[in-house]
VOKE-99656 format. One record per atom (N, C-alpha, C, O): x, y, z. Coordinates in steps of 0.05 Angstrom, whole numbers, padded with zeros to 5 digits, always signed. Example, Ala and Ser with C-alpha at 12.3 -4.5 7.8 and 13.67 -1.06 7.14 Angstrom:
2
+00264-00114+00156
+00246-00090+00156
+00264-00066+00156
+00285-00066+00169
+00257-00045+00142
+00273-00021+00143
+00258+00001+00157
+00268+00023+00161
This chain:
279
-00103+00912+00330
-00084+00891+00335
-00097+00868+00350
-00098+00845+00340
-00107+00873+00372
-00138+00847+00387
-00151+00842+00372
-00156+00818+00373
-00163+00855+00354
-00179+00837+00324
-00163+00826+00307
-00172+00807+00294
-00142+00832+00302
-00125+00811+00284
-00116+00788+00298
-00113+00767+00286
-00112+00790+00326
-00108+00768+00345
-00123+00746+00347
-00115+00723+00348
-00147+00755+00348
-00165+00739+00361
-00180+00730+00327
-00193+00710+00325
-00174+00748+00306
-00185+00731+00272
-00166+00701+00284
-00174+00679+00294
-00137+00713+00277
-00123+00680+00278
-00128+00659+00296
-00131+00636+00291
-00127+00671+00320
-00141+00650+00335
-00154+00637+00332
-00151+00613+00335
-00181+00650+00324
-00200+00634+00313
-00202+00613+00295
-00209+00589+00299
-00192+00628+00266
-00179+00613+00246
-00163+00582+00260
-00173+00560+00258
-00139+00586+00273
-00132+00566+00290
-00149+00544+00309
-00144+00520+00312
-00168+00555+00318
-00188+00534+00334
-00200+00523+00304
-00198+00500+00297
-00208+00539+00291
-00226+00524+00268
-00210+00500+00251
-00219+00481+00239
-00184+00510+00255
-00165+00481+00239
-00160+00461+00253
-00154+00439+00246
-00164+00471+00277
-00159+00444+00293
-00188+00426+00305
-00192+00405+00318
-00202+00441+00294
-00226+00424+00304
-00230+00405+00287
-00232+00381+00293
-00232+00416+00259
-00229+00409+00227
-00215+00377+00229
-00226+00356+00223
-00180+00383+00242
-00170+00359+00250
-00185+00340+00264
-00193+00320+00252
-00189+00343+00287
-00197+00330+00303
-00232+00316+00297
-00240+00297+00310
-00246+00328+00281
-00265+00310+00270
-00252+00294+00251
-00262+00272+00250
-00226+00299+00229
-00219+00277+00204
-00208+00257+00229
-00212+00233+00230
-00196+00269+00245
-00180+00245+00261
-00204+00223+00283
-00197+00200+00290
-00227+00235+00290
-00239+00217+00304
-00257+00195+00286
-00266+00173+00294
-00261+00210+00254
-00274+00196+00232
-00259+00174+00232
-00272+00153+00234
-00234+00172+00231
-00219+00157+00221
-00211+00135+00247
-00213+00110+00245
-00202+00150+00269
-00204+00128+00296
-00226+00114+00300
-00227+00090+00297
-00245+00128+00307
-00270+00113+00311
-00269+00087+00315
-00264+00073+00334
-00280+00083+00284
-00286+00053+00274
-00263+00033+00284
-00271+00010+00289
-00234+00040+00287
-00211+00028+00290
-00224+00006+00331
-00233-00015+00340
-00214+00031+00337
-00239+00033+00364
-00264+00012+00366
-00271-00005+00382
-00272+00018+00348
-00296-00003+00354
-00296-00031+00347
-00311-00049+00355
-00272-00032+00326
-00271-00065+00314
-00255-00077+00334
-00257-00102+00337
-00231-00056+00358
-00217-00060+00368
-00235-00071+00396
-00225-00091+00407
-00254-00063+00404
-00270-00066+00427
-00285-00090+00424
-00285-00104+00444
-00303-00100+00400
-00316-00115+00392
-00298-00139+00391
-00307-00160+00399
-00275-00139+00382
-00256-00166+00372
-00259-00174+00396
-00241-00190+00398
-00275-00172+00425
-00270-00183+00451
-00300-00194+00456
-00304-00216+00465
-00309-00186+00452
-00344-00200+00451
-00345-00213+00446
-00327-00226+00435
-00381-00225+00452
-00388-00255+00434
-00408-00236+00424
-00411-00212+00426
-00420-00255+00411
-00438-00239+00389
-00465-00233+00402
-00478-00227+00382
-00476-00231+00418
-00493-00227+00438
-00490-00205+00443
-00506-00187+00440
-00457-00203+00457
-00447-00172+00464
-00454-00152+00446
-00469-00133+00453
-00447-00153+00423
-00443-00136+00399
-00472-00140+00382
-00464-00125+00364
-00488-00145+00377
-00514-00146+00379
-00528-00131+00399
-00545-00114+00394
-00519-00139+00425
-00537-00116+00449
-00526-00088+00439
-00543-00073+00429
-00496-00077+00441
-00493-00062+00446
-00463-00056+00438
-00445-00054+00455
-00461-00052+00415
-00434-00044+00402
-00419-00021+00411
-00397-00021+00399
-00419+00000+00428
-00406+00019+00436
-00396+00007+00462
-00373+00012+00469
-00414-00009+00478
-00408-00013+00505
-00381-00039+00502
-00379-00057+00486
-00364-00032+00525
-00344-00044+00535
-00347-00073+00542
-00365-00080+00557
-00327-00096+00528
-00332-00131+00532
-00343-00131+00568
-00339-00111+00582
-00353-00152+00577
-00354-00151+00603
-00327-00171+00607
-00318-00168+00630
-00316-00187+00594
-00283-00203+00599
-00276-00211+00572
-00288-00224+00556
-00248-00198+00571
-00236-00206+00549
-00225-00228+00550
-00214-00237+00569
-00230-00242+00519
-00224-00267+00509
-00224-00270+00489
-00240-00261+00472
-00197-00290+00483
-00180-00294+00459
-00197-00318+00442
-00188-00336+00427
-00217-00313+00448
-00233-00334+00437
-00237-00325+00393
-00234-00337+00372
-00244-00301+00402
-00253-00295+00371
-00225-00303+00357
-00223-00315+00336
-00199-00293+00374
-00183-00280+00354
-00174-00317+00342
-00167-00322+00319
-00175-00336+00363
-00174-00368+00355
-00182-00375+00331
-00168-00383+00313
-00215-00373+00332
-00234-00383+00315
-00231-00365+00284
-00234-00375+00262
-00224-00337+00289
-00214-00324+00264
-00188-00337+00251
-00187-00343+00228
-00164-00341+00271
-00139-00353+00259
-00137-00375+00242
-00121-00382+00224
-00167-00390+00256
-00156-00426+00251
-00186-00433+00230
-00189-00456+00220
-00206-00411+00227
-00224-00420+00196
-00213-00397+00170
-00215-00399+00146
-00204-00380+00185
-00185-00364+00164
-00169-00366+00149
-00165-00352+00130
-00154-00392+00159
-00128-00394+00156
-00113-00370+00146
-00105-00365+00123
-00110-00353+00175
-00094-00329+00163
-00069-00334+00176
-00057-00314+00183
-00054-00366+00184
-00034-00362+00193
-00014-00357+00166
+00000-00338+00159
-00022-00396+00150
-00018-00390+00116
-00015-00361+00105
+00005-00352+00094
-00036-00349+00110
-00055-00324+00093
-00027-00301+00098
-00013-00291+00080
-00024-00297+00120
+00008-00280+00123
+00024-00287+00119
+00042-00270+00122
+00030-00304+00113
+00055-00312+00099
+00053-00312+00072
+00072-00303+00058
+00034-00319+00062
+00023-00312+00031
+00025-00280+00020
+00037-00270+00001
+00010-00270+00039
+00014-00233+00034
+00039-00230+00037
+00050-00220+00018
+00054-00236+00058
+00079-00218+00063
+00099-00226+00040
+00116-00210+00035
+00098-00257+00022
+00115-00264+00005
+00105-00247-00026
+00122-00239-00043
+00073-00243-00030
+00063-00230-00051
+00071-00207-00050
+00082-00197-00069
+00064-00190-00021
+00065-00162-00023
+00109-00155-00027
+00120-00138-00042
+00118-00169-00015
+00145-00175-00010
+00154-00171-00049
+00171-00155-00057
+00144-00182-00060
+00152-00197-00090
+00145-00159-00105
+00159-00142-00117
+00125-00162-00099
+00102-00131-00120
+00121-00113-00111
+00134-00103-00130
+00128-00105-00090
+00157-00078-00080
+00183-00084-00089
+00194-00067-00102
+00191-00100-00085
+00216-00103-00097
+00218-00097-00127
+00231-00080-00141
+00198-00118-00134
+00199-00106-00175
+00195-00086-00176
+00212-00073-00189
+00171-00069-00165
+00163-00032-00185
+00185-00015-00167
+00194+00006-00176
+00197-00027-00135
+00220+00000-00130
+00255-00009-00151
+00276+00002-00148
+00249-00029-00168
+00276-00035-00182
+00264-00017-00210
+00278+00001-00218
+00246-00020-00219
+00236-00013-00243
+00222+00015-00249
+00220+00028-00270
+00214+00019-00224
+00203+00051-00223
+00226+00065-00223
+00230+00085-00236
+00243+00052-00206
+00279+00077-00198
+00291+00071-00227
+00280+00091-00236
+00300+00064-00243
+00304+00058-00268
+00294+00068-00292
+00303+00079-00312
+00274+00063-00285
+00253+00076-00309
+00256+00112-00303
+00261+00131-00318
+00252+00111-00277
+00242+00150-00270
+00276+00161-00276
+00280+00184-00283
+00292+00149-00273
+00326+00160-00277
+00327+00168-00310
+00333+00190-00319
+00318+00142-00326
+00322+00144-00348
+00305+00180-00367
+00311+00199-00383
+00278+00167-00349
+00255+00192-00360
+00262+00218-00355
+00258+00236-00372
+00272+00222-00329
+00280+00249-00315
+00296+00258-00330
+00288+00276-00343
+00327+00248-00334
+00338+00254-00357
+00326+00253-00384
+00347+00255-00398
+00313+00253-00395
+00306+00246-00429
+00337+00230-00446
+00348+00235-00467
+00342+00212-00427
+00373+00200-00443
+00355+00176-00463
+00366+00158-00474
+00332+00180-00465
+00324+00164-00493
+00309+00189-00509
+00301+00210-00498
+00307+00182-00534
+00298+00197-00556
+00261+00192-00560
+00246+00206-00573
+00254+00169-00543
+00224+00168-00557
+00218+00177-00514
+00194+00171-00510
+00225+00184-00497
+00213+00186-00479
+00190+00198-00479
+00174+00183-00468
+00179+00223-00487
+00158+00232-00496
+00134+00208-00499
+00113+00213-00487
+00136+00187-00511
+00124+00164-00522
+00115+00148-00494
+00093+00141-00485
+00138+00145-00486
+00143+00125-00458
+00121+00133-00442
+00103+00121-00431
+00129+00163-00442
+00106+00181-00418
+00076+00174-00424
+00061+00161-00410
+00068+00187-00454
+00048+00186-00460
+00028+00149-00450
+00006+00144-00440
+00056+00125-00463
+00039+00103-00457
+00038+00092-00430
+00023+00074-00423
+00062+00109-00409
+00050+00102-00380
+00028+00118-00367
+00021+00112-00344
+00012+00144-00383
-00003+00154-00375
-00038+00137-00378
-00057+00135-00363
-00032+00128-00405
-00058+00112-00410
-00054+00086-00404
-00074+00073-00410
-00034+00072-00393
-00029+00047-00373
-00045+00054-00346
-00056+00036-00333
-00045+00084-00337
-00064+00092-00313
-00085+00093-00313
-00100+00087-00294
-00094+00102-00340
-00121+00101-00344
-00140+00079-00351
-00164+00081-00349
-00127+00056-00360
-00143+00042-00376
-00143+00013-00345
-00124-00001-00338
-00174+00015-00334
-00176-00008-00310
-00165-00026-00321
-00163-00033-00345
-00155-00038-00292
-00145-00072-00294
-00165-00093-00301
-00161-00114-00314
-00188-00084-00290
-00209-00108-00307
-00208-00118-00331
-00207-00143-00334
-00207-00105-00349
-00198-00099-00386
-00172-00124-00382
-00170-00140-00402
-00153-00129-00362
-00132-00150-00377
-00139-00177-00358
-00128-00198-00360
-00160-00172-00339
-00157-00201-00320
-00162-00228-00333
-00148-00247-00326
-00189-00234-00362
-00186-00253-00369
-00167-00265-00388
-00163-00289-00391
-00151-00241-00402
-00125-00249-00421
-00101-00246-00404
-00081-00252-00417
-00093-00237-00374
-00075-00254-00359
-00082-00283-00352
-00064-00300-00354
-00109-00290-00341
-00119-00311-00334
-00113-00343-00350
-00107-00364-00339
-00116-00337-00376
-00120-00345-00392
-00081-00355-00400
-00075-00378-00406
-00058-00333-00398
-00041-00334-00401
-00031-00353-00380
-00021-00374-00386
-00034-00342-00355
-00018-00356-00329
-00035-00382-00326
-00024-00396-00309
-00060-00395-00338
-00068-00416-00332
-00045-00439-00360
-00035-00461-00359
-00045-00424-00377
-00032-00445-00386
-00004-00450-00391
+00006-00465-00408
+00008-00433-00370
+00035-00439-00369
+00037-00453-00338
+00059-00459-00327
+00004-00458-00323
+00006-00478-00304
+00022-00468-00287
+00042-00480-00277
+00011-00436-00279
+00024-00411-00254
+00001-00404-00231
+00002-00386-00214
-00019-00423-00235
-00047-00413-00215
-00035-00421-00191
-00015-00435-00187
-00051-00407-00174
-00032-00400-00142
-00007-00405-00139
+00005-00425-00130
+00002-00383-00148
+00029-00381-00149
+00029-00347-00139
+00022-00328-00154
+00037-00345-00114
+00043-00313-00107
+00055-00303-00120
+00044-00285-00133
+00089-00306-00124
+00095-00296-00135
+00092-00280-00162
+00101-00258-00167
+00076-00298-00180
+00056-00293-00198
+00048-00277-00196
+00059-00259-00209
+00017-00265-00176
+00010-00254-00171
+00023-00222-00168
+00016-00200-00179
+00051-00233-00142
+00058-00203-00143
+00064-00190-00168
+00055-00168-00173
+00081-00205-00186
+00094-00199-00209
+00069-00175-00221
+00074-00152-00227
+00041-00188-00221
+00019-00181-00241
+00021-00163-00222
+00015-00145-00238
+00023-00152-00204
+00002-00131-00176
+00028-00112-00187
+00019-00090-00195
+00049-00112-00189
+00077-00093-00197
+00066-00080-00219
+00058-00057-00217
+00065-00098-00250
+00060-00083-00269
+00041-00065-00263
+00040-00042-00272
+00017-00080-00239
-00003-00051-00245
-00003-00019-00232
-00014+00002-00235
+00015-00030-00217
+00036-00010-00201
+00054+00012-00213
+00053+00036-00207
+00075-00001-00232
+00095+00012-00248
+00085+00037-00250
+00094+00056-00235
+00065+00040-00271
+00071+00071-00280
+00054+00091-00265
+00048+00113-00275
+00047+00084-00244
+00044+00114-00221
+00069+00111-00208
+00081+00132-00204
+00078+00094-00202
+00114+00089-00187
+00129+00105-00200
+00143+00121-00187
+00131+00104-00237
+00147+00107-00238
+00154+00144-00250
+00175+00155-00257
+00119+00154-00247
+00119+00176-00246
+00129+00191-00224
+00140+00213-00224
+00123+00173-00203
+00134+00193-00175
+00164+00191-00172
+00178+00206-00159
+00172+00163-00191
+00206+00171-00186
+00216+00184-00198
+00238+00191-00190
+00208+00193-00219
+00214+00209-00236
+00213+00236-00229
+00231+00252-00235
+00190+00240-00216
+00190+00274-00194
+00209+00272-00181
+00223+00292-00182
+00221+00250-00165
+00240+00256-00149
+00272+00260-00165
+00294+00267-00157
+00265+00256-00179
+00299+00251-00197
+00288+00276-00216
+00295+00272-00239
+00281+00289-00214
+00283+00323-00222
+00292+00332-00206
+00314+00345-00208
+00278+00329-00184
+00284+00346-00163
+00317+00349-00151
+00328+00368-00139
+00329+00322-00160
+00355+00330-00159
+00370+00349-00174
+00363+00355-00196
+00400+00362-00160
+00403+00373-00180
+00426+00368-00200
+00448+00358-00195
+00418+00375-00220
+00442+00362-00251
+00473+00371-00244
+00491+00359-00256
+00483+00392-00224
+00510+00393-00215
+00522+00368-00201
+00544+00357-00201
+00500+00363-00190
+00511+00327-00177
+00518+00312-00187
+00539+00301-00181
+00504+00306-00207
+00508+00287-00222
+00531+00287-00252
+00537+00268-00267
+00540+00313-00251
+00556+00329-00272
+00583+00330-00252
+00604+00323-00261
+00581+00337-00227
+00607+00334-00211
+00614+00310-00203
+00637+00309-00194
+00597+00281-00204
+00605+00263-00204
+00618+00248-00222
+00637+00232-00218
+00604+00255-00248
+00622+00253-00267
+00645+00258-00273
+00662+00241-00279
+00647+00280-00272
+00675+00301-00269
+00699+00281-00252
+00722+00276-00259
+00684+00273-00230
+00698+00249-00202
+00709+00216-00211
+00719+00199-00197
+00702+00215-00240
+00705+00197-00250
+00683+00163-00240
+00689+00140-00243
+00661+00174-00228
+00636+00157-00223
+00629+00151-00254
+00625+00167-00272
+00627+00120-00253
+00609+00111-00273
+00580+00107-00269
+00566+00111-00249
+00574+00099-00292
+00542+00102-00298
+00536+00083-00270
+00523+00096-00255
+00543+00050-00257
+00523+00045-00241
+00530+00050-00216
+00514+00042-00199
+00549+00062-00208
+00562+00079-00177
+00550+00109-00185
+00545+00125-00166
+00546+00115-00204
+00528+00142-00197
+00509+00143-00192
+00502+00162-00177
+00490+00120-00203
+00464+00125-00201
+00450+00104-00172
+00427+00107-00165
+00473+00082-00156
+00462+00071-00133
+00478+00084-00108
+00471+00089-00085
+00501+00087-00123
+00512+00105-00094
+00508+00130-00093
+00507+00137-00069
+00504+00150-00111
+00493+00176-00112
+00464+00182-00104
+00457+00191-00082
+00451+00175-00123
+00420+00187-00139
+00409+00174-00119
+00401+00187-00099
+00404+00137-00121
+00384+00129-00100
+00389+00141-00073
+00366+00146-00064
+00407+00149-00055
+00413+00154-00029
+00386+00177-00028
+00366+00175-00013
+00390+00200-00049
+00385+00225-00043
+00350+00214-00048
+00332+00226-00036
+00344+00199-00061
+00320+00194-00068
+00310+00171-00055
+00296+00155-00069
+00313+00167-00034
+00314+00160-00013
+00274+00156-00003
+00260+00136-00004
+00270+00178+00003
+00243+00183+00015
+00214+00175-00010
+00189+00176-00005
+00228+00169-00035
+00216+00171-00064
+00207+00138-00061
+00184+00132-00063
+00228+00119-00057
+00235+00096-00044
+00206+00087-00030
+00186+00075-00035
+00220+00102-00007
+00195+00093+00013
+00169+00099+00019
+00154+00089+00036
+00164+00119+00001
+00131+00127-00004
+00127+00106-00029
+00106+00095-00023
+00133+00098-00046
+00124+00082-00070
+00121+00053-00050
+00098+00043-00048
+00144+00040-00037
+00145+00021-00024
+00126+00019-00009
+00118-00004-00005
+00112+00043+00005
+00087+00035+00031
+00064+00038+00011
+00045+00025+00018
+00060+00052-00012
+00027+00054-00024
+00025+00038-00043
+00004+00037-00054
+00050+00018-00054
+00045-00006-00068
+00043-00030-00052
+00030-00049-00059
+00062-00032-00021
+00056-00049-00013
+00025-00050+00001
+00012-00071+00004
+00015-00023+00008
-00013-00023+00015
-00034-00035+00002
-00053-00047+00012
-00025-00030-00033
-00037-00042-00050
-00046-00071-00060
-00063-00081-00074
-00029-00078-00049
-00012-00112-00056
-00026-00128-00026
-00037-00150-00024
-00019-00110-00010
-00035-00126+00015
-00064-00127+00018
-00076-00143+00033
-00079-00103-00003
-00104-00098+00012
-00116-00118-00016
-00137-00130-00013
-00101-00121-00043
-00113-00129-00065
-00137-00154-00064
-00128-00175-00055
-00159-00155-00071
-00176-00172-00081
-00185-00181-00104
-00195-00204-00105
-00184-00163-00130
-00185-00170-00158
-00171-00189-00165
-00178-00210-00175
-00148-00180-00161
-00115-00192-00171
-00114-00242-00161
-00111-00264-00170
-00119-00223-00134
-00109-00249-00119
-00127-00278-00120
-00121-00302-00118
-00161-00258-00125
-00183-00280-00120
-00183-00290-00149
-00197-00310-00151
-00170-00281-00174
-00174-00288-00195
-00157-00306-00199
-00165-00327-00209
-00124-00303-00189
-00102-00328-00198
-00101-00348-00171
-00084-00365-00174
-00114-00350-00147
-00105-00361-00125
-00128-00369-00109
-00137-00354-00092
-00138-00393-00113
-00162-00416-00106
-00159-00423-00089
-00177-00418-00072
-00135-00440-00081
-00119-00461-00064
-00124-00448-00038
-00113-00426-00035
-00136-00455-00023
-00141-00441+00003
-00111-00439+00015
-00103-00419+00027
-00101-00457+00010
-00065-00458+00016
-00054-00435+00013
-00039-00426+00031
-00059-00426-00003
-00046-00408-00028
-00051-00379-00023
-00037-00360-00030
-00073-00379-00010
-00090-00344-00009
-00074-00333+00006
-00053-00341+00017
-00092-00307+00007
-00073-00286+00021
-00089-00293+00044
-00104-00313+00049
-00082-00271+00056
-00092-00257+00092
-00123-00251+00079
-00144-00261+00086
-00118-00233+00059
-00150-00209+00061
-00168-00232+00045
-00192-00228+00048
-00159-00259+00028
-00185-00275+00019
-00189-00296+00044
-00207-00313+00046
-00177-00293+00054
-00175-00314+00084
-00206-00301+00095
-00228-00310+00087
-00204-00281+00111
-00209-00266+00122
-00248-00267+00109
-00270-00271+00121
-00240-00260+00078
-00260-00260+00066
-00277-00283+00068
-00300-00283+00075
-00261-00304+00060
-00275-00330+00067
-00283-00338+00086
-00287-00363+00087
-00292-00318+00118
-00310-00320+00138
-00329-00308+00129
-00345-00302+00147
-00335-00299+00101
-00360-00283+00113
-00382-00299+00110
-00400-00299+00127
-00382-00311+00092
-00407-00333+00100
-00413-00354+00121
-00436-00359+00127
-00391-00367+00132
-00390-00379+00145
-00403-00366+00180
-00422-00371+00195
-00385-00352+00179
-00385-00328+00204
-00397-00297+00205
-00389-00279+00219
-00416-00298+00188
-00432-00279+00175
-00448-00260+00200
-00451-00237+00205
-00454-00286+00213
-00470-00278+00235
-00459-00280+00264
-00473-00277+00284
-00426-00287+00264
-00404-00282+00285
-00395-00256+00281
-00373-00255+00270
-00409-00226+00289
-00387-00214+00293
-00372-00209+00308
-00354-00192+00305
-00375-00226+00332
-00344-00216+00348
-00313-00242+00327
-00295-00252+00342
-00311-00246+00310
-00307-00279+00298
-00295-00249+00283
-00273-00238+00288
-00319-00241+00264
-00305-00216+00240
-00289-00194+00251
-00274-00183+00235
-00290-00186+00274
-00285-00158+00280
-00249-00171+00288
-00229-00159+00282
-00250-00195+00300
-00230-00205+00312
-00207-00212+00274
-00183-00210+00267
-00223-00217+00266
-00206-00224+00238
-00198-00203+00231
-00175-00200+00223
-00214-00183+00233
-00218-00151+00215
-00192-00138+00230
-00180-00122+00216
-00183-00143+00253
-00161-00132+00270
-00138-00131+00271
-00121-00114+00275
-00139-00177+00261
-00114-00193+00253
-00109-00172+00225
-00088-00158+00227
-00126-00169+00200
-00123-00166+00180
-00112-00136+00181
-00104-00128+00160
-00111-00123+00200
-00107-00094+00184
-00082-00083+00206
-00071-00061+00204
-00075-00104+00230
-00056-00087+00255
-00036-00085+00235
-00028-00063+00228
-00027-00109+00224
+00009-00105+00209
+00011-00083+00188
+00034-00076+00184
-00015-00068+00170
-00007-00054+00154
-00007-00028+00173
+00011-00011+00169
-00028-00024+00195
-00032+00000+00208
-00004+00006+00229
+00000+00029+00236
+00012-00016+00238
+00040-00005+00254
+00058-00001+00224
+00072+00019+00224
+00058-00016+00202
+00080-00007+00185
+00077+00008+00177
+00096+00018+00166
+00042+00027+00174
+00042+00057+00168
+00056+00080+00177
+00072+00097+00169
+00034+00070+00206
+00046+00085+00231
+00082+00093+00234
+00091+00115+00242
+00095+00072+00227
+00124+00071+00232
+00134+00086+00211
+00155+00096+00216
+00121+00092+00179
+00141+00105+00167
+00124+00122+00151
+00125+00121+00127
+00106+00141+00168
+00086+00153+00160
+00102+00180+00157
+00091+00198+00143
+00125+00183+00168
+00140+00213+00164
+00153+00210+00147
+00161+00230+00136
+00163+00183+00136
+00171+00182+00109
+00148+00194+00078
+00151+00209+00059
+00127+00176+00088
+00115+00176+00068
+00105+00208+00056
+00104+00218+00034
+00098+00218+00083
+00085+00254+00076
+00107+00268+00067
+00104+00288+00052
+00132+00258+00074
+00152+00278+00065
+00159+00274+00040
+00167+00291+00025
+00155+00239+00031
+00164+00239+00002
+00128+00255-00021
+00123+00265-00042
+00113+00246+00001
+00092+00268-00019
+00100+00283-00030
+00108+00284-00054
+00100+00308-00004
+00111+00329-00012
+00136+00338-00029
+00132+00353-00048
+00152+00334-00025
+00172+00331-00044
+00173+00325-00072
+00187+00335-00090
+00155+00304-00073
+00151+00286-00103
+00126+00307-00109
+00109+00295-00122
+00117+00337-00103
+00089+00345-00114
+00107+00381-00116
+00094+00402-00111
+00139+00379-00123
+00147+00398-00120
+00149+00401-00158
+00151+00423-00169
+00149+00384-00169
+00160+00382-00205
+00146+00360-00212
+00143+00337-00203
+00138+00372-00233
+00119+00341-00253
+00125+00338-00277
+00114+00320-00290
C-alpha cells in the first residue's frame, strides 16, 4: 500500500514539474521583453536578465509614435473585428447545415473544405492581389479581414460542426414538436448551447487575424492603413539596434491579445474539449 502511495506521488511530482518547466518556457521570455521594455539599449546589451536601474516610458513613446501603432490598433481591432464576425456567422451556419446532412451533396462540401485546409494560402495571394487591385480595394481592412475569414472558414467550420453533433437531436425534435421555426430554433436554441464553440473559434481566428503578416503586408502599404504587427515590424530597421525601442513595441504588440486570452482562456479549453468529443 506505501509503494503504491509513494508510485503516485511520484508520478504526481513528475507532472508537475513537467508543468512548471512548459509554464516557465513560456513565461520567461514574456518576463524578459517585460523587463527590457524599461531600458536603454546599453542596459540590455550589458545585461538582459538584470533589473532597469529607473523605469521610463521613454521606449514605450518612441515605439508608439515611429510605429504608428496608435493607427495600427485601430486597424487590427477593425480587421481582426471584420475576420470574427464573418467565419462565427458562416462557420455556425455552415456546421448546422453539415451536422445535420440537410443537404444531399454534403459529403462533397466536407471533402472541398478539407482540401481548402490543405492547399497554403500562398497559392491564391497573387490572384487575390491582382483581383482586389482592380476593383481599387488596396488598404482597405476590411478587405483584408474579409480575405483573413475565408482562410479561416473551413477549420471554423469543422469545429462547429463538432459542436452541433454534440447536441442532442431530441432538442431539436422537441422544439419542433413546440412549434419553433427554422430561425428561433437554430439562434434561440442551438447557438445558446453552442455557446463555448463560439468562443473558441472567435479567440483562434481572432488570434489569427491579429497576429497575420502574409495577408496584411500584401493588400495594405499605406502606413495609415497597417495594422499593429506591420507597424511594429516597420521598426525593425529603423530601430534594429534600439532594443529597449523593440522590446517596448514587442509588449504594446502582444499585452491586448495576452489579457483577451487570459480572460477567456476557460472558454477556450473547454470548447476544445468538447469540440474533440465527435468528428
Amino acid at each position: 500500500m506505501k509503494t503504491h502511495l509513494m508510485k503516485a506521488r511520484f508520478k504526481g511530482a513528475g507532472a508537475h514539474l513537467v508543468l512548471v518547466l512548459f509554464a516557465a518556457t513560456a513565461l520567461i521570455p514574456l518576463l524578459l521583453v517585460l523587463v527590457n521594455s524599461f531600458k536603454t539599449n546599453a542596459e540590455v546589451t550589458a545585461d538582459p536578465f538584470a533589473l532597469p536601474k529607473s523605469f521610463s516610458l521613454s521606449n514605450f513613446n518612441t515605439a508608439w509614435t515611429y510605429g504608428h501603432l496608435g493607427s495600427g490598433f485601430v486597424n487590427s481591432i477593425l480587421l481582426t473585428g471584420t475576420a470574427v464576425v464573418v467565419v462565427l456567422v458562416c462557420s455556425t451556419l455552415a456546421g448546422y447545415v453539415l451536422a445535420g446532412q440537410k443537404i444531399r451533396m454534403w459529403p462533397a462540401v466536407m471533402v472541398y473544405l478539407t482540401m481548402a485546409m490543405t492547399v497554403p494560402i500562398q497559392l491564391f495571394v497573387f490572384p487575390l492581389y491582382a483581383g482586389v487591385a482592380q476593383l481599387g480595394l488596396l488598404d482597405n481592412v476590411f478587405v483584408v479581414g474579409v480575405v483573413l475569414a475565408a482562410v479561416n472558414i473551413p477549420f471554423a467550420t469543422f469545429l462547429m460542426r463538432t459542436f452541433f453533433l454534440n447536441v442532442p437531436k431530441e432538442l431539436e425534435e422537441a422544439a419542433r414538436v413546440d412549434g419553433a421555426g427554422v430561425f428561433h430554433l437554430f439562434w434561440r436554441v442551438l447557438v445558446p448551447i453552442v455557446r463555448p464553440g463560439l468562443i473558441t473559434v472567435g479567440v483562434v481566428v481572432g488570434l489569427n487575424a491579429w497576429n497575420d503578416f502574409l495577408i496584411s503586408s500584401t493588400f495594405l502599404h499605406d502606413p495609415g492603413h497597417q495594422t499593429v504587427t506591420l507597424g511594429f515590424l516597420s521598426m525593425n530597421g529603423t530601430f534594429s539596434t534600439d532594443l529597449g525601442a523593440m522590446m517596448a513595441g514587442a509588449l504594446l504588440l502582444i499585452l491586448p491579445v495576452l489579457c483577451v486570452f487570459v480572460a477567456l482562456q476557460r472558454y477556450v479549453v473547454d470548447g476544445m474539449a468538447n469540440g474533440a468529443v465527435k468528428g
